[in-house]
N, C-alpha and C positions, 0 to 999 in steps of 0.2 A: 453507610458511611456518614458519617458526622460534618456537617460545614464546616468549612477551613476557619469560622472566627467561633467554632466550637472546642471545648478542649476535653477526655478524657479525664485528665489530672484533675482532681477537687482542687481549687483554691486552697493554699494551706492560709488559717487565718490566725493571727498572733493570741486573739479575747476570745472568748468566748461572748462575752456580753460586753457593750457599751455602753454605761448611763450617761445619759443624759439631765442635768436639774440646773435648778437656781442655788446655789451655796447658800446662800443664808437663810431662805427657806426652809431646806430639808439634810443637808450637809449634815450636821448632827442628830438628827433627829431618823426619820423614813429613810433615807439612803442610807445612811450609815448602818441600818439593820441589818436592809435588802441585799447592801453591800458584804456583811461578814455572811449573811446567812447565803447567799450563793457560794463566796468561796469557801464555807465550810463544808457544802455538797459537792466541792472541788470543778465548783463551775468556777473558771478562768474570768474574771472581771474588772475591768477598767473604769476605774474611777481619777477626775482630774488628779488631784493631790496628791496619790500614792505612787503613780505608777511614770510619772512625767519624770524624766530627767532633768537634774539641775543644770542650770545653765544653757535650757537652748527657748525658743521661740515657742508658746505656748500654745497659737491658732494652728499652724502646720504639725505640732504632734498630736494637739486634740484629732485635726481632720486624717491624719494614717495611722491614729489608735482605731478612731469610725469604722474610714476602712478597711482597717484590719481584722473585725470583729463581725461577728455572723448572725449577730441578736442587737439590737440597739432598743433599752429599756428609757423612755423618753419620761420623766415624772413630772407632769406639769402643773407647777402650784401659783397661786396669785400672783407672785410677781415673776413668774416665768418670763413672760413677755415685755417686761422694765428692759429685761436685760438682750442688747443688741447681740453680743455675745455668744448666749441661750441662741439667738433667732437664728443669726447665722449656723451656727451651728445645726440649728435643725434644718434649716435649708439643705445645708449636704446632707442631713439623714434621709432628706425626703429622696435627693439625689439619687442616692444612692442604693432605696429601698426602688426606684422605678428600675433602675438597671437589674434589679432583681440581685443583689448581692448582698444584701442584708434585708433580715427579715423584722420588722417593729414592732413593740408593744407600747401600748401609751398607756398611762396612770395618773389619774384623775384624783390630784391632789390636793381635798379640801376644793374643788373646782368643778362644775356640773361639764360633763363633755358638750353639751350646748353653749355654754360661756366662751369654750376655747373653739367650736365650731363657727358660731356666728361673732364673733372678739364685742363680746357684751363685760358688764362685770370691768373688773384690774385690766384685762385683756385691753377695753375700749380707752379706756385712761390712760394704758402705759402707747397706745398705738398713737392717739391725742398728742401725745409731746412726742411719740417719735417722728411726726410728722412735722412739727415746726424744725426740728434742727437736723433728719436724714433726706439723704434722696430718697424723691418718689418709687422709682424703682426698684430701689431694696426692700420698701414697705412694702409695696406689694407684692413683694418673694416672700417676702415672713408672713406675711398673712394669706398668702397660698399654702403656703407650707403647715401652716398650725392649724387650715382648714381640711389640709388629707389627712395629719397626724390624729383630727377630731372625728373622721370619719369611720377609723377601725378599731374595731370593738377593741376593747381593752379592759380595765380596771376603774370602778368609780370608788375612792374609798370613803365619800359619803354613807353608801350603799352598802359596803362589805361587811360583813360582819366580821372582827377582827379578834 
């Protein structure tokens, strides 16, 4: 018999995949690839731009696309971490990747997975100013968060041969 906060039923989930990036970074470039090339393998994929409804609140449908979605593809390139945005947003990936409801891949974007492990590099700079004008507390969420996300193996595309 199954715990009562167990449930038979799969989750049904809206994405198949979640990206996660910096827009100006890889928007046109890396995601936009990654982007046509999963859904032309008819993987189901959320990306900000496309898939957002006009006219409503941008942070609350980013975070129940997240949740909605069973892969969250994280690409973290330099200035990943400038952006508050990014951070929060990976905070709830991390969230929601410990609940076990989404499973993560990180992508090492032009970025050594050391740099975003230890926040050396753009990482330590963009953390530098985030600290004179955020709360402490949220810093230190985001840089918990960008040191689980740099702990699981993933993708360097340094390294990859492409």
């Amino acid at each position: 018999m199954l715990p009562s906060s167990a449930s038979s039923t799969p989750k049904i989930r809206a994405h198949d995949v979640f990206l996660s990036f910096r827009g100006e970074d890889t928007r046109n470039s890396f995601t936009d690839h990654l982007y046509h090339a999963l859904n032309q393998r008819g993987i189901d994929t959320f990306r900000d731009d496309e898939k957002l409804k006009r006219g409503t609140f941008i942070g609350p449908e980013l975070l129940k696309a997240n949740e909605e979605s069973s892969f969250a593809v994280v690409i973290l390139s330099k200035e990943y971490a400038s952006s508050t945005w990014c951070l929060d947003e990976l905070a709830h990936i991390v969230e929601c990747m410990k609940k076990r409801e989404l499973q993560v891949f990180p992508v090492f974007y032009h970025v050594k997975p050391s740099e975003v492990r230890n926040q050396t590099g753009s990482f330590s700079q963009a953390f530098a100013k985030h600290e004179e004008k955020t709360v402490l507390g949220e810093v230190g969420k985001w840089r918990k968060a960008l040191t689980e996300i740099a702990i699981i193996s993933g993708w360097d595309l340094d390294k990859a041969s492409l």
